[in-house]
C-alpha positions in Angstrom: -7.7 174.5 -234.1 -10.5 171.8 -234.1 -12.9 174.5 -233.4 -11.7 176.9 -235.9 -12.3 174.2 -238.3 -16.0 173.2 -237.3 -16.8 176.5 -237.2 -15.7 177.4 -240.8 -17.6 174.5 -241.9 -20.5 174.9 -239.9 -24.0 174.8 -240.9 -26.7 176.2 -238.7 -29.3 174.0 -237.5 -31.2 176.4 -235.5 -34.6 177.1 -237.9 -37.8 174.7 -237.1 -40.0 174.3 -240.0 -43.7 174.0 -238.1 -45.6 174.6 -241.1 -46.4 173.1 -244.5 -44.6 174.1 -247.4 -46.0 176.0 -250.6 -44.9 176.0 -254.1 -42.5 178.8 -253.4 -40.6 176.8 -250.5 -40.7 173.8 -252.3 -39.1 175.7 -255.6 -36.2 177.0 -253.1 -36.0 174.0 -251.5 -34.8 172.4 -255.1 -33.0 175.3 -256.0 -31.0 174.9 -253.1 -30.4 171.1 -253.4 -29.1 172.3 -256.6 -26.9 174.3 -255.7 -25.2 172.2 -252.9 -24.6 169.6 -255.9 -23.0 172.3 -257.6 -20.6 173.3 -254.6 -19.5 169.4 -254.2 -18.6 169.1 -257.6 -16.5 172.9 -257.6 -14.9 170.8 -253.8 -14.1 167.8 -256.0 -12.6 169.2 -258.6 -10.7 171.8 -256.6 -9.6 168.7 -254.3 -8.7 166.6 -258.1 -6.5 169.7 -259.5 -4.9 169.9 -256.5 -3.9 166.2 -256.3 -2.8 166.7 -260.2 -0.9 169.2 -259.5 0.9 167.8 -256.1 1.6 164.5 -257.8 3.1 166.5 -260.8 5.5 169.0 -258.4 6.7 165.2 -256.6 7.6 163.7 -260.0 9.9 166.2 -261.0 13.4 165.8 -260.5 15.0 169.2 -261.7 18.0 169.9 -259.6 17.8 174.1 -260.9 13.9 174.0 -259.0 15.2 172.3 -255.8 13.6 170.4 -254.0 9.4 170.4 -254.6 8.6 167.1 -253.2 7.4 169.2 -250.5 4.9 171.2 -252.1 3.7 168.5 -253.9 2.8 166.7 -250.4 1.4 169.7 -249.3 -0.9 169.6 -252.3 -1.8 166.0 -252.0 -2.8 166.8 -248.7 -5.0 169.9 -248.9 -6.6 167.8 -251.9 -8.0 165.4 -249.2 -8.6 168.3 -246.7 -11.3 169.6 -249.4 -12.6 166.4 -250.6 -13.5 165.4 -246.7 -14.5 169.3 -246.2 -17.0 169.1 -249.5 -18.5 165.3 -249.0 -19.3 166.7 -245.3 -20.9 170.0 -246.1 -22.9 168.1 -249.0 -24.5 165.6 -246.8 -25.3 167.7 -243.7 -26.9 170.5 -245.9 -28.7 167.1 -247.9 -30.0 166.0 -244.0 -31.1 169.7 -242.9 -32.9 170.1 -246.2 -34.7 166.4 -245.6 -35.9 168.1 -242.5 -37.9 170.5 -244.3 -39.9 168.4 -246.4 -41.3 166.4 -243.9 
């Protein structure tokens, strides 16, 4: 399973930059910095809604719903599963990037 995982959130590392970058590579370069901020924050606020809505489905105490303490833990805990799963992808696409401009 713990290779399942690194593999889904995997980011290839096997490109060498060897030669100076233009305009046009440095224009992608920012575009894709941009881009990676943009995925963290859809992470983090996937990872908040999710811990809304988990602590929500634990609060309630509806005997006619059953029992959704459950769910709500399971949502608490996927919450934190993308939080790590975002802050990780952000900052090894942020050092591969770093690479480039050198």
């Amino acid at each position: 399973m713990k290779k399942q995982l690194k593999k889904a959130i995997k980011i290839t590392d096997d490109f060498n930059n060897e030669e100076r970058i233009i305009l046009r590579d440095h224009l992608a370069l920012e575009r894709t910095k941009l881009a990676n901020e943009r995925t963290l924050l859809s992470y983090l606020r996937t990872s908040l809604y999710l811990f809304l809505g988990g602590s929500a489905l634990m609060r309630i105490d509806n005997e006619s719903l059953g029992n959704l303490k459950w769910v709500g833990v399971v949502g608490i805990s996927f919450s934190f599963l993308f939080f790590v799963i975002g802050v990780y992808r952000f900052a090894i696409l942020k050092r591969h990037l770093k690479k480039f401009v050198k």
